[in-house]
N, C-alpha and C positions, 0 to 999 in steps of 0.2 A: 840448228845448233846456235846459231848467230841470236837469234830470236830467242830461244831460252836462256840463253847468257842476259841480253838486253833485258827480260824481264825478270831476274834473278839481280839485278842491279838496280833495278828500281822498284823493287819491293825493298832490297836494305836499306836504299834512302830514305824512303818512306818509315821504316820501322828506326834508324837515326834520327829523325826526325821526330818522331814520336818519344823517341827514348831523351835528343833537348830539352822536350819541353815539359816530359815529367820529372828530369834531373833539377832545369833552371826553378820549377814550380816549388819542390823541396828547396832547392837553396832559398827562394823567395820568405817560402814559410818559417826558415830557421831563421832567417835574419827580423823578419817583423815581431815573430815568435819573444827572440833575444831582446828585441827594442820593446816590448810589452814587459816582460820582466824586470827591465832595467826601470821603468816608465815606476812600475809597483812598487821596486825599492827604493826610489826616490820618494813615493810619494808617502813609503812610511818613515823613511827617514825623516820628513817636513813634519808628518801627524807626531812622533816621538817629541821633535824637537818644540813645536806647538803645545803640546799638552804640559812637558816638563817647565817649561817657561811659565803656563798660565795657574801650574798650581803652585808658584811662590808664592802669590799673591795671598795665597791664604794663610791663616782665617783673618787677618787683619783687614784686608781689602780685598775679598771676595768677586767685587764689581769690579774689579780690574783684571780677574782671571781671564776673559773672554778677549779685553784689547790686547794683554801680554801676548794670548795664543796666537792671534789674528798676526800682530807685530814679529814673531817669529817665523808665522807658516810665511809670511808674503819674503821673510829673507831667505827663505830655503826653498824656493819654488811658486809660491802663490796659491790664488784660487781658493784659499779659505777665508771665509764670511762668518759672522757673528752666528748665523744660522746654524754653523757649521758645529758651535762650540754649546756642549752640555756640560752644563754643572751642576757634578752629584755631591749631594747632602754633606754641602759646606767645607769640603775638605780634599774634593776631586775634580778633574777636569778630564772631560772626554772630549778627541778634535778626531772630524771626520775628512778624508781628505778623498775628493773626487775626481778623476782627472779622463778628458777625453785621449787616447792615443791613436792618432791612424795609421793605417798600414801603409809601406811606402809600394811593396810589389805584391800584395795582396789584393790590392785595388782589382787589380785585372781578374780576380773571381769575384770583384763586385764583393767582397767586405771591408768597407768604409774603415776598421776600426774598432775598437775594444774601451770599454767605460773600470778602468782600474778605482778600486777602491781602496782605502789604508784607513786604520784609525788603532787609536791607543787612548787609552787614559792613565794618568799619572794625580797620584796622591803626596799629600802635605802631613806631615805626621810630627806630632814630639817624639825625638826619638828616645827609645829607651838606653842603647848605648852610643859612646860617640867615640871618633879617632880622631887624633890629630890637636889634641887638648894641651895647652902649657901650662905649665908647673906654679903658678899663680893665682890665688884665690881672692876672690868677692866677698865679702860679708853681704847679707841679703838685706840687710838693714839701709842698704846704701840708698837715698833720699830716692835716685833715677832708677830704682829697682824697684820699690815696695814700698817706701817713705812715701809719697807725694801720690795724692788720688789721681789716678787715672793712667798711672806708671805699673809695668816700665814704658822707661821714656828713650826713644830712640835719636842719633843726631843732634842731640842736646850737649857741649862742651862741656865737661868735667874733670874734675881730678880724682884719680886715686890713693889714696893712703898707704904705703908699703911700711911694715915694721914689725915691733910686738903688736901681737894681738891678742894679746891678754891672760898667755899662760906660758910661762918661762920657756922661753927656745924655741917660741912658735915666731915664725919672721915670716908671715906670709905666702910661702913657699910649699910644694906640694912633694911627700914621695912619691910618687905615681906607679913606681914598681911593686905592685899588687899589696900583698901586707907584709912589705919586710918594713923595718925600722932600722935607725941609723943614716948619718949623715950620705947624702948622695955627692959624686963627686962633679965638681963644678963644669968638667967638659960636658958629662951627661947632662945638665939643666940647661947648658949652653944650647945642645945637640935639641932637649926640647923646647925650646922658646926659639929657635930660630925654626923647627922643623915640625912640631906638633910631636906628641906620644904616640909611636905608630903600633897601635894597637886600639882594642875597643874597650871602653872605661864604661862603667856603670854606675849607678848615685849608690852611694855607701861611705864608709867611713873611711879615709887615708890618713893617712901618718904625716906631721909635720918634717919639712927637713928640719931639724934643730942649727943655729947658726945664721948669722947676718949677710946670707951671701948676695946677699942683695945689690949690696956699695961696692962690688968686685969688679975689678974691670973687663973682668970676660963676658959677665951679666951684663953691665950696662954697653957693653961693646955689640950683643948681640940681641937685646932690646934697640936699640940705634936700626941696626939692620931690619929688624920691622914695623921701619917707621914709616906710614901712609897703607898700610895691610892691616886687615883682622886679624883676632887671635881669638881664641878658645879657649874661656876661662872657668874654674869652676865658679859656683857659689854656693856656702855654706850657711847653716844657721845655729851650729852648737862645734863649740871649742873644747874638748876633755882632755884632761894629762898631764902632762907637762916635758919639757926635753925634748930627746928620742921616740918616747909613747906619746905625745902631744897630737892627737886627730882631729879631725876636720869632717864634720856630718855634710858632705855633700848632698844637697838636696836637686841641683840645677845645672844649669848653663849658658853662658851669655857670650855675644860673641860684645867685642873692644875692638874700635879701630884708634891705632898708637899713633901719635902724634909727637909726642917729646917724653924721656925720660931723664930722672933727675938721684940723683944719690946723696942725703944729708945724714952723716954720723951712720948710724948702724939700721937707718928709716930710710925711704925716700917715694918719689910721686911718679906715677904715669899717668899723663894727659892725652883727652882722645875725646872719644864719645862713643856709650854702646849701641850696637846694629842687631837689626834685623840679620839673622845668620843661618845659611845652608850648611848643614852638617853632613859629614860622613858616617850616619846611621845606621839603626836597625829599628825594626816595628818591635814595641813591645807593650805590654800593658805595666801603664806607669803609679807608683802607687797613690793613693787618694789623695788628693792636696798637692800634688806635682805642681810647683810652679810655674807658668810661661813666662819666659823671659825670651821670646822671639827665637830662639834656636828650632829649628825646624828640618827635616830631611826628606826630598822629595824622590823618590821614585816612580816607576812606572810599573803599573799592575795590571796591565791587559792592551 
């Protein structure tokens, strides 16, 4: 009796035994398992942030898409090389991101390790609509837009002209609220020149505000407040109307970074210089003769 007890006891140890070490094996697995997925989204996270970075570059400085990606992948993790980065047909960048992860308790079944892969690519596009645009217009004629060969010109110090613009009650100023006409009220122009139109705008025809609101101290109070930031301006190339009906053929987009604004009489100036600008976009097919004036919206498409 003694003797079957004794070996009734040490068959359960043996089978607890057994039953540790395919318990601690699973935990082992779930933990390496977890550190390999964690490993993957890290390293798309670094290929996202790589790729998005490397297609601003374009189309202006296409040779620079490859340093931007490299430049971001090494801030978010590393290990991506110029090798690493493909650039499709002038307008894309692909970043491949490779990373060795080892296993901490998997070792002990003699697997070293798992080779994760990420990759994305991200496109540069004019975009067809934009958000986040102020109530202020360009003439396209302007020297750093179209005037002057080899323009537009980016980082160049200029001034802007604010006033009539050549058809009664046109003051430079945009309705932006789709096609109603009539005066907008001045908190709303405040609301957008500090905040952008939060909505998506498309090139078409908009309605003049009619009135000088320009020289108002809520305008120029919150013109002030975006001084040393971009802004999102339209630009046009045909003025029709007059008043209230008084429109603006938006043809574009350019971004302004403000620097000082000034108010003379019922006129006045904004000084800056136009940029190179990431927009809050959509892909669309733009019509023939779209101008570039550096607005740009980059997203990720794979």
């Amino acid at each position: 009796m003694t003797s079957r007890l004794a070996d009734q006891r040490g068959q359960s140890a043996v089978m607890t035994l057994l039953f540790l070490t395919v318990l601690l094996g699973m935990c082992a697995g779930v933990v390496d398992v977890g550190a390999w997925f964690k490993a993957h989204r890290a390293a798309q996270a670094e290929a996202d942030a790589a790729a998005l970075a490397g297609a601003q570059a374009f189309p202006a400085n296409p040779a620079n898409a490859s340093v931007l990606a490299v430049q971001y992948a090494t801030k978010n993790g590393g290990g991506v090389t110029a090798g690493d980065v493909t650039l499709l047909a002038n307008s894309s960048v692909r970043v491949d991101v490779r990373r060795e992860v080892p296993g901490v308790f998997s070792k002990v079944l003699g697997i070293a390790g798992v080779r994760v892969h990420a990759h994305a690519t991200a496109k540069a596009y004019q975009p067809g609509e934009v958000r986040w645009v102020a109530p202020i217009v360009v003439r396209n004629t302007h020297p750093q837009l179209f005037g002057t060969p080899g323009c537009p010109c980016f980082d160049q110090p200029t001034t802007l002209t604010l006033g009539p613009q050549g058809a009664p009650g046109a003051f430079s100023m945009l309705n932006l609220d789709d096609d109603s006409t009539g005066t907008v009220g001045t908190s709303t122009m405040v609301d957008w020149i500090e905040n952008g139109y939060n909505d998506l705008l498309n090139l078409r025809q908009y309605y003049s505000d009619p009135g000088a609101k320009y020289n108002s101290s809520q305008i120029q109070s919150a013109l002030q407040d975006r001084y040393g930031t971009e802004m999102l301006f339209p630009v046009y190339d045909l003025l029709t109307g007059s008043g209230s009906n008084a429109e603006y053929r938006v043809i574009g987009w350019v971004g302004f970074h403000i620097t000082h604004t000034e108010a003379v009489g019922s006129s006045g100036t904004l000084t800056g210089w136009f940029t190179r600008y990431i927009a809050d976009g959509i892909d669309a097919a733009l019509p023939p003769g779209t101008p570039d004036t550096g607005v740009r919206s980059i997203s990720l498409i794979d």
